[in-house]
C-alpha positions in Angstrom: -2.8 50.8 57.8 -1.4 48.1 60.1 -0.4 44.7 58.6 -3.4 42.7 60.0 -5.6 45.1 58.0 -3.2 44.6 54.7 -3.3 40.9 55.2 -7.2 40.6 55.6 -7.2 42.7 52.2 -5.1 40.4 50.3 -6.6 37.2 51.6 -10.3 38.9 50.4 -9.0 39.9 47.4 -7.6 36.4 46.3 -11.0 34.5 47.1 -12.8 37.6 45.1 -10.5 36.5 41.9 -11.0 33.2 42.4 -14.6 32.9 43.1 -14.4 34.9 39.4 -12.6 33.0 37.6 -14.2 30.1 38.5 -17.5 31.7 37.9 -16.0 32.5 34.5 -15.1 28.5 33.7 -18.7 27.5 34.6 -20.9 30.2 32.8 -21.5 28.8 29.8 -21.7 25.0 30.9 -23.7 25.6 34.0 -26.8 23.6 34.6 -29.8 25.6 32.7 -27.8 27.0 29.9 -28.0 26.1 26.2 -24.1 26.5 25.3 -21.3 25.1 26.6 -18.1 27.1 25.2 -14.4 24.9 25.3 -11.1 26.5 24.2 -8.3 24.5 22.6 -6.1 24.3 20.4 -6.1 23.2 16.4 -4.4 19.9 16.0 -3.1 17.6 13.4 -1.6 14.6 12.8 2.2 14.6 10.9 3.9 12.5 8.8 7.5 11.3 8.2 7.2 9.5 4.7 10.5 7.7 4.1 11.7 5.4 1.0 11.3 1.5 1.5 14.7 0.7 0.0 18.1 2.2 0.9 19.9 4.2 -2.2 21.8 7.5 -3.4 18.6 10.3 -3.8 18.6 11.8 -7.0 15.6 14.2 -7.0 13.1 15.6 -4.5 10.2 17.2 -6.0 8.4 18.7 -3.2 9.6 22.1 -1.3 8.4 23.3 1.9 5.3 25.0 2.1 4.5 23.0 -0.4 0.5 21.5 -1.0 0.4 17.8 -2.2 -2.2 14.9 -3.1 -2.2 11.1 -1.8 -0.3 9.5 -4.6 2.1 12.6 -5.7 5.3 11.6 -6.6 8.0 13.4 -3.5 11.4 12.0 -4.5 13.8 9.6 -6.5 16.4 7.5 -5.9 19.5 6.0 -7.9 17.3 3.3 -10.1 19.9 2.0 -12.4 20.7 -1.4 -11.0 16.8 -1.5 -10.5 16.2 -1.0 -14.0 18.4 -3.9 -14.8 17.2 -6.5 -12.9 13.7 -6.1 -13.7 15.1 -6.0 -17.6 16.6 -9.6 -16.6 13.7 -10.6 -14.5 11.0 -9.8 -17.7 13.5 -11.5 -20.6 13.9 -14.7 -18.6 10.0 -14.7 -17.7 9.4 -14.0 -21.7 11.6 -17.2 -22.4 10.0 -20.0 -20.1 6.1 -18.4 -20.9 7.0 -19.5 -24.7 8.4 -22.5 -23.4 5.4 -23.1 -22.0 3.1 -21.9 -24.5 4.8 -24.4 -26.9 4.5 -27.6 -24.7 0.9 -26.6 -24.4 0.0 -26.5 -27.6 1.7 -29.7 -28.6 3.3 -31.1 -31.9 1.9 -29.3 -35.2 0.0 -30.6 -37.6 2.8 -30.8 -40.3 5.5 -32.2 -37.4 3.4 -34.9 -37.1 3.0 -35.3 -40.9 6.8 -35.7 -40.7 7.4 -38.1 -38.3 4.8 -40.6 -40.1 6.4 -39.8 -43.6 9.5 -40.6 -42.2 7.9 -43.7 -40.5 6.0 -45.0 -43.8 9.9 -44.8 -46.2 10.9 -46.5 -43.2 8.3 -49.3 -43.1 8.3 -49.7 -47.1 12.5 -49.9 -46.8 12.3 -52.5 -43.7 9.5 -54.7 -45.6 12.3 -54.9 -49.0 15.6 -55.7 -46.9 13.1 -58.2 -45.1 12.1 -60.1 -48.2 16.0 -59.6 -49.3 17.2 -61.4 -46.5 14.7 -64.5 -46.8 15.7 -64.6 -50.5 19.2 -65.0 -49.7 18.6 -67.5 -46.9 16.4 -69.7 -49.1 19.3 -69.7 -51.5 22.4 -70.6 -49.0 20.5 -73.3 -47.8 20.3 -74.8 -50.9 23.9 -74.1 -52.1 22.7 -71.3 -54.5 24.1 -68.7 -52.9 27.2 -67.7 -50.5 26.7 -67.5 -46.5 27.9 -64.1 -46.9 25.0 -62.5 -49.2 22.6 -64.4 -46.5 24.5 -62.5 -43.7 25.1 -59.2 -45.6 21.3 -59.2 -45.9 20.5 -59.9 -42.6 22.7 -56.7 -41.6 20.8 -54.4 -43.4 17.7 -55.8 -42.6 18.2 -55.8 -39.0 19.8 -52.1 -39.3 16.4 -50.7 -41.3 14.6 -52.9 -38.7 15.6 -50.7 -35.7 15.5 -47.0 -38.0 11.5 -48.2 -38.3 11.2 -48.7 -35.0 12.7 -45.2 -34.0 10.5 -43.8 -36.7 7.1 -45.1 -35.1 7.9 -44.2 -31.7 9.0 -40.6 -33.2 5.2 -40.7 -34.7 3.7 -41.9 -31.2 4.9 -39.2 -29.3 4.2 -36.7 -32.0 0.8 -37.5 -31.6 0.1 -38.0 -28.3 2.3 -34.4 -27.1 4.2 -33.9 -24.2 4.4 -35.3 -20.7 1.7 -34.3 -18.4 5.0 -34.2 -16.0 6.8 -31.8 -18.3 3.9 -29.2 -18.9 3.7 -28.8 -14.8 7.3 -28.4 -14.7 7.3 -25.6 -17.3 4.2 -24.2 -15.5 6.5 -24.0 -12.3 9.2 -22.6 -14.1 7.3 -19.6 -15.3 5.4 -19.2 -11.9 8.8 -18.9 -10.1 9.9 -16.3 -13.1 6.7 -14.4 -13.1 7.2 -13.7 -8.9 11.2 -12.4 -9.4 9.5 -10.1 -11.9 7.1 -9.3 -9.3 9.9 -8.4 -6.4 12.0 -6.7 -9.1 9.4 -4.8 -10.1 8.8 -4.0 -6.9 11.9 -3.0 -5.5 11.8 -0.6 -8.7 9.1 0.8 -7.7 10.5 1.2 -4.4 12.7 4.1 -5.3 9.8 6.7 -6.0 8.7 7.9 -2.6 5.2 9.2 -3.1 2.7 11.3 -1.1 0.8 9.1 1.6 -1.8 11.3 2.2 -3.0 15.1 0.8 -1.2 17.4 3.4 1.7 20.3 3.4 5.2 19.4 3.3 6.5 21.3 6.8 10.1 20.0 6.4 12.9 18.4 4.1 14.9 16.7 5.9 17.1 15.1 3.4 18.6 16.3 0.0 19.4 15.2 -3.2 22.7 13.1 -2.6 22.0 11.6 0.7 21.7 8.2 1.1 18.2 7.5 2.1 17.2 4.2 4.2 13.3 2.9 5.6 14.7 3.9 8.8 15.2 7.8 7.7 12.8 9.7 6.9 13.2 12.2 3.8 10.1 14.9 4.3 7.7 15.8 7.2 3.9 16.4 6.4 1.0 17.8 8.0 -1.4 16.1 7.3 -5.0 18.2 6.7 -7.2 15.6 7.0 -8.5 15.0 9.9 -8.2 18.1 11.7 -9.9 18.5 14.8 -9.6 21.2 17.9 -7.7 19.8 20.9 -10.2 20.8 24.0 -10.9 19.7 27.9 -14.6 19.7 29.0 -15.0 19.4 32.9 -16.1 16.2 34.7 -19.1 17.6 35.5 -20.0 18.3 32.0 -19.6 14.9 30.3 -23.4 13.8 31.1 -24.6 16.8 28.9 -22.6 15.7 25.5 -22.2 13.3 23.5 -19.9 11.6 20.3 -21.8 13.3 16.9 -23.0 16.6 18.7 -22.6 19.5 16.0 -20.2 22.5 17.3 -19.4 26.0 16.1 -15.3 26.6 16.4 -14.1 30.2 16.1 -10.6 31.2 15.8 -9.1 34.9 16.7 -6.9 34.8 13.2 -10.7 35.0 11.4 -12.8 37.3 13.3 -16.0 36.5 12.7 -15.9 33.4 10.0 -17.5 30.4 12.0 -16.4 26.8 11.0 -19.1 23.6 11.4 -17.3 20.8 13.5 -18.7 17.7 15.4 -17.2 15.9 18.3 -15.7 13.0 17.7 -13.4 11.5 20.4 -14.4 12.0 24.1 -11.8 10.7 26.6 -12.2 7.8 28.7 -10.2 8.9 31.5 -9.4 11.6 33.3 -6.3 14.1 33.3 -5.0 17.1 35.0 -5.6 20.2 33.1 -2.8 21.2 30.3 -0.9 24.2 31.1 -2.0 25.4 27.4 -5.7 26.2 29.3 -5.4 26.0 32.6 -5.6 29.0 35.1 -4.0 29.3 38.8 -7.1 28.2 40.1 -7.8 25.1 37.9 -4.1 23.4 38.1 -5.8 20.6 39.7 -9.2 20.1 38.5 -9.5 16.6 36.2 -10.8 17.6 33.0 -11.2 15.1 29.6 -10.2 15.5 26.5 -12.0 15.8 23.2 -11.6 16.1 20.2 -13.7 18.4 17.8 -13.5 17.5 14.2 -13.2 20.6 11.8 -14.7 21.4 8.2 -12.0 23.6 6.7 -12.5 23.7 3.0 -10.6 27.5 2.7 -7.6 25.6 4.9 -7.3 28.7 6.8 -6.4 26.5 10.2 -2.8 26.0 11.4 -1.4 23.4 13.8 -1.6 25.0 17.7 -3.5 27.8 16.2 -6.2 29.3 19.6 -9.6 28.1 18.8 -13.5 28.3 21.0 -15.6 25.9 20.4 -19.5 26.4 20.9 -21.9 23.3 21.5 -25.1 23.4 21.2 -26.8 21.5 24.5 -30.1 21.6 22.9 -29.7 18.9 20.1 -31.6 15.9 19.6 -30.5 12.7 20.6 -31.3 10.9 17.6 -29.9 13.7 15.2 -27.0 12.5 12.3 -23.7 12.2 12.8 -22.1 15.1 10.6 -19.2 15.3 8.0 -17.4 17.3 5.8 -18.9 16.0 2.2 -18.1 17.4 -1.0 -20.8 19.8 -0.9 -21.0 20.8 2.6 -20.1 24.2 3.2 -17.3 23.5 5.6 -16.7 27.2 6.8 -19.0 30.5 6.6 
């Protein structure tokens, strides 16, 4: 066969696989159909939980492969200085709230009792030395008695005088309480105590790294005995929820769907089990077609991605695991958006 005839061959058969192939991308999303069938990939999002205080780790609870719930407790750290200061931090908050407490409430009954008994012996003392005083003045000024038992008199007088004096004011204050200027002090005081209890508290709480969302620990990246910082990361999660299938829909498809239209995703692990899913994301631009999907033929058609979302209840899906999805073209417009509830039956 000469090579004209071998070259007319090849260039027939390349068009011939072509033309098949992309006969084969539009079948099931050409106009007139009810289906349109995507493939993609399952995808999910990770996370890198790390602690939000640097310190020696003591313990991490979780192991690879492991399942976990938002809130589980995934590691420790040294908390013995932690421990201390929020001892520190509660004792001196304890002190200035009865501090408070007792400026508050005032003087008690019986200390004001006091302070006018004391005030009363005071008062009946200060009226005698009084009436002694004029007695012996009366009597120096007539030459009946000496200058000196006048002036001896006076002394005490005056002394018992000034005694009263501090007695009654002692009684005032009694009942009229403290300062309205020393209560708001105290109240400050205690404010300022009860926020380092707060950030002591805090920062003890900060060495307990705890699940951030339910997933499956992939990787421990540190060990007990590292030192752990915000800025390294101690586990990697995957996390389950959401989980969606990665797939590219041709331009010439996006008029037929829509965000909320219900899908059917298959994967080849399960033969035969069918999961309910919904899109939820539809690209707003345009992009070349990923080399995960793409064929010789389509390395330059613009496709868009979207994103299925996936009702996995058995948790049978892995991350990059092959998946088809299967839309239904034939929905109404106005139909619910879907979900994975409690009681939906999220695979068949």
């Amino acid at each position: 066969m000469s090579k004209r005839a071998l070259l007319i061959l090849a260039v027939v058969a390349a068009l011939a696989l072509g033309g098949g192939a992309w006969l084969y991308w539009r079948h099931d999303g050409a106009e007139g159909t009810d289906t349109l069938t995507l493939y993609g990939d399952v995808d999910i999002r990770e996370a890198q939980p790390a602690f939000n205080d640097s310190g020696t780790i003591v313990t991490i609870l979780a192991q690879e492969g492991a399942s976990v719930k938002r809130g589980d407790l995934l590691a420790t750290l040294d908390d013995s200085r932690y421990a201390d200061a929020l001892a520190q931090a509660k004792g001196q908050t304890e002190n200035l709230r009865q501090a408070l407490a007792k400026l508050v409430a005032g003087s008690r009954p019986e200390e004001i009792a006091q302070a006018k008994a004391t005030m009363d012996a005071l008062q009946t003392t200060y009226m005698n030395d009084e009436a002694t005083y004029k007695r012996y003045a009366d009597l120096a000024a007539s030459n009946a008695g000496t200058v000196q038992q006048r002036d001896d008199a006076k002394a005490a007088f005056e002394s018992v005088r000034q005694q009263y004096e501090a007695a009654r004011q002692a009684y005032v204050l009694a009942v009229e309480g403290p300062r309205v200027e020393d209560v708001a002090a105290a109240r400050a005081a205690y404010q300022a105590a009860e926020a380092a209890t707060a950030l002591a508290q805090r920062q003890f709480d900060d060495t307990r790294l705890y699940a951030p969302s339910d997933g499956v620990v992939e990787d421990r990246i540190l060990e007990p005995g590292d030192m752990a910082s915000p800025a390294t990361p101690v586990l990697t999660m995957a996390l389950l929820d959401p989980l969606w299938v990665r797939a590219y829909a041709p331009e010439s498809e996006l008029g037929r769907i829509r965000l909320g239209m219900k899908a059917s995703v298959t994967a080849d692990s399960y033969p035969g089990r069918t999961y309910d899913g919904w899109i939820g994301y539809i690209s707003p631009t345009a992009e070349f077609t990923p080399k995960a999907v793409e064929t010789p033929e389509l390395r330059t058609a613009l496709v868009y991605q979207l994103r299925v979302y996936v009702c996995d209840a058995r948790g049978e899906l892995r991350l990059g695991m092959p998946a088809t999805v299967r839309i239904d073209l034939t929905q109404p417009a106005e139909a619910p958006r879907p979900g994975c509830g409690a009681g939906d039956a999220a695979a068949r």
